[in-house]
N, C-alpha and C positions, 0 to 999 in steps of 0.2 A: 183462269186461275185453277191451280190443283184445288179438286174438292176435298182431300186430304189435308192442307195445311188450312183450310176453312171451320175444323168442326175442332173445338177447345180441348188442348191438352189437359191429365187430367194426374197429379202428382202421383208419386209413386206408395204413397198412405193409401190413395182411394183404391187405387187396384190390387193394394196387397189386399184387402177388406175384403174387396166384390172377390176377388179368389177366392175367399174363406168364405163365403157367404152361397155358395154355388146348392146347386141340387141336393138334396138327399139320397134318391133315389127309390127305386123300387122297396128293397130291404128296409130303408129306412121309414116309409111313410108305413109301410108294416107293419113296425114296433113301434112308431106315434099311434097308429091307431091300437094297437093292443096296451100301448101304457094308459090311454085315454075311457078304453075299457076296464083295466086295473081300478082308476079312478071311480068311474062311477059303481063298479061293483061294491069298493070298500065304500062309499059313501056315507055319513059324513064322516068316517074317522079319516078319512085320506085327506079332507080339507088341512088339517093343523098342519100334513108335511107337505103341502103342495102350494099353500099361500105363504108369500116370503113380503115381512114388512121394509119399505126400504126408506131411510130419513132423505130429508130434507137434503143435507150436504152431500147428501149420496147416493152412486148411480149403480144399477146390477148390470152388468153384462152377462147376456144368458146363451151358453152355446147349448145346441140340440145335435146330437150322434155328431162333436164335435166342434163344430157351426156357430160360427153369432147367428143369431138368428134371425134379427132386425140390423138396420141401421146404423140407430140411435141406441144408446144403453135406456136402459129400462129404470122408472123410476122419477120423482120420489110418489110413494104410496104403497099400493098391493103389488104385486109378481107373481105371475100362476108361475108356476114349474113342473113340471113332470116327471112321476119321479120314473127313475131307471135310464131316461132319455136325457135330461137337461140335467146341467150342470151351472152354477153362476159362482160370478167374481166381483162382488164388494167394491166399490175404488171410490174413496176421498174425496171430494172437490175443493175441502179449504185449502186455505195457506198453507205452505207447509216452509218452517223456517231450518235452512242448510247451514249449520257451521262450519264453517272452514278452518280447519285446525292451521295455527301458524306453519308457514313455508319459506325455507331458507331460500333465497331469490338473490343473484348476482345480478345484480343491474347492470345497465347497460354501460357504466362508467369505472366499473369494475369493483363494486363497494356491497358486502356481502349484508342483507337487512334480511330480517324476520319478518313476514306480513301475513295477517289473518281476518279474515270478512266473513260476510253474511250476507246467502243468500235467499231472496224471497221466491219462492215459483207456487204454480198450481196447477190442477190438470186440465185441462180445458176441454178435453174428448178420452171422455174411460176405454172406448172403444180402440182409439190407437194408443194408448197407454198400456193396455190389457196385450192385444195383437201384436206390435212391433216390438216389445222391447219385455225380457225377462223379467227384470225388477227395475221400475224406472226410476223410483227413487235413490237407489243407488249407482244408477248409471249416472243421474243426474249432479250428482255427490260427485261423482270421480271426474266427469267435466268439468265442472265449478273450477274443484282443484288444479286439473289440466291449465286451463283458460287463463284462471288468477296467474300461473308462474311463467306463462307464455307472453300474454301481455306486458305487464311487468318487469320482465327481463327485458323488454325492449325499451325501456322509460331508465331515466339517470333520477338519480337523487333526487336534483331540485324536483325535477317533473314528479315525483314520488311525494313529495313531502307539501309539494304547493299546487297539485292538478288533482286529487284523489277525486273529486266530485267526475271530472273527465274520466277518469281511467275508469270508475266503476262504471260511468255509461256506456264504456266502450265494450268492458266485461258482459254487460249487459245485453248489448245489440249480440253481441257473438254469441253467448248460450241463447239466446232467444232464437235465433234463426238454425242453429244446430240440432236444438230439442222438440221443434214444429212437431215434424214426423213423431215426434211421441206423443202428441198430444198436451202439451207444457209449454204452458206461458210463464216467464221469467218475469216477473211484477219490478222488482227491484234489487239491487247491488250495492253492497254499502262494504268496505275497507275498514274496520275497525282500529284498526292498531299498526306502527309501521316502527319496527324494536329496529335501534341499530348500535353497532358496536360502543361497548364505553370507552375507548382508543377513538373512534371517531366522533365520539360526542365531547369528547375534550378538545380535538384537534379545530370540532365546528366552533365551539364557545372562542379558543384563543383565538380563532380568523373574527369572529363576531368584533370580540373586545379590541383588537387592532384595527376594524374598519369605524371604529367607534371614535377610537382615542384620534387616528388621523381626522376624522370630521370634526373632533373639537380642536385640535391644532389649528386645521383651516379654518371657523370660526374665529378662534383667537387672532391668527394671523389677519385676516379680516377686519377683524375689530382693531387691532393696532394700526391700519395701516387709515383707517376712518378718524381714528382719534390724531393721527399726527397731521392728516388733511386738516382737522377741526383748527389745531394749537398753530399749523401754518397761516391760516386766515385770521386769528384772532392774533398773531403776532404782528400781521401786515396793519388790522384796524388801530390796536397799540400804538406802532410804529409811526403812524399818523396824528395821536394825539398823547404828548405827555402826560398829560392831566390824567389822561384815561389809566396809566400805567401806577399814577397814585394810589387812583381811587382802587386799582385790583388788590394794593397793596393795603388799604384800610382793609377792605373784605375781607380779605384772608384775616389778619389780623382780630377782626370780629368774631369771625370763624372759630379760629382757637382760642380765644377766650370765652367764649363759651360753652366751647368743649371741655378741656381742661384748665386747672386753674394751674399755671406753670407760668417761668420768666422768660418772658419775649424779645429777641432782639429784634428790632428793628433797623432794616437796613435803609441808609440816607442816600436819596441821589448824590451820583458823584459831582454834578452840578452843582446844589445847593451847598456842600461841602467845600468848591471852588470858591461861589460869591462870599461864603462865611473869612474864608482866608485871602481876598480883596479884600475884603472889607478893616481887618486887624491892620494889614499891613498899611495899608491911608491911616489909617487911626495914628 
């Protein structure tokens, strides 16, 4: 096997660093040693400008005749500095919260919406935060924005309006793997608001209200076609027993009299009305 592809590649962060981190040189270990003689000459007044306190949230990156000068940024607690040779750069490590101003976005479907988020990131290495990039928090800003209108135009309405939890993770995975090399871990993505036209917010209510009024048509129609099954089988049980078609008839009859007090016709089989007019005519 090549012993070349055996020894671990090493991203392109680390070696912009070890460049920067290279020799001083002759010249330089020079002037470290005469600022270091500076130092203890002014002794103790050179302590107040040479000790730098650094919190808790916060890390110093220190270059010397230009140079990180370590690894790792420096911190939290004391930081010697030197003066005339070293120089440091302060950097955050909280949260830090990115609004996203709304962005006019044509969707994939061709329907013109306003959308606006927030995003969470933090720096996770001051050193390539500091080193790779000018100002990372507004490079970080202007990706967010990128990202949101890039994604997004690829996504239709409904996917907009009923996947948001999806689409921010997807926002998510993308600035996170983009902003590595800076040092920036992308914590969270969240889609606040999704504005869209009042022409199409009418046009979504009337598709609503006519998918609405169709399902209770077809409920209703349902319901008729169950009640005429019911009145066919209870007309067959009927059908079978005269008697049974009396007694429907007291029911009813029960029915509205106790509803209302009103004059009741009552209708006579046409049977009983035949044996009544036998019967006169024998007589």
């Amino acid at each position: 096997m090549d012993p070349q592809r055996e020894t671990p590649k090493k991203n392109s962060t680390e070696h912009l660093i070890e460049d920067r981190r290279g020799g001083i040189g002759v010249c330089g270990w020079i002037l470290v040693s005469l600022s270091f003689l500076l130092v203890l000459i002014t002794f103790p007044f050179s302590i107040w400008a040479c000790i730098k306190v650094v919190r808790e949230y916060e890390r110093a990156v220190v270059f010397r005749l230009g140079r990180i000068q370590s690894k790792k940024a420096k911190g939290p607690g004391l930081v010697l500095i030197l003066p005339c040779t070293d120089t440091f750069i302060k950097v955050d490590l909280r949260t830090v919260t990115c609004q996203i101003p709304p962005q006019e976005i044509l969707t994939k479907d061709a329907v013109t919406t306003q959308v606006d988020g927030v995003v969470y990131y933090r720096i996770h290495s001051a050193v390539s935060a500091v080193a790779n990039v000018t100002d990372v928090h507004s490079a970080t800003f202007l990706l967010a924005q990128t990202t949101l209108r890039n994604v997004l135009g690829t996504q239709s309405l409904a996917q907009l309006l009923s996947g948001r939890e999806e689409i921010a993770h997807s926002i998510q995975a993308i600035l996170d793997g983009a902003t590595e090399q800076w040092g920036i871990k992308v914590a969270r993505v969240e889609i606040k608001d999704v504005r869209i036209p009042v022409a199409m917010q009418r046009a979504m209510a009337a598709e609503a209200e006519a998918a609405r009024e169709a399902r209770a048509k077809v409920v209703a129609a349902e319901g008729e076609m169950n009640a005429s099954k019911a009145l066919k089988q209870a007309s067959v049980v009927l059908s079978e027993s005269p008697a049974g078609l009396q007694l429907r008839y007291l029911q009813t009859l029960t029915t509205l009299a106790a509803e209302n007090n009103s004059t009741i016709v009552f209708p006579l089989p046409i049977n009983i009305l035949e044996s009544l007019g036998q019967k006169n005519r024998g007589g």
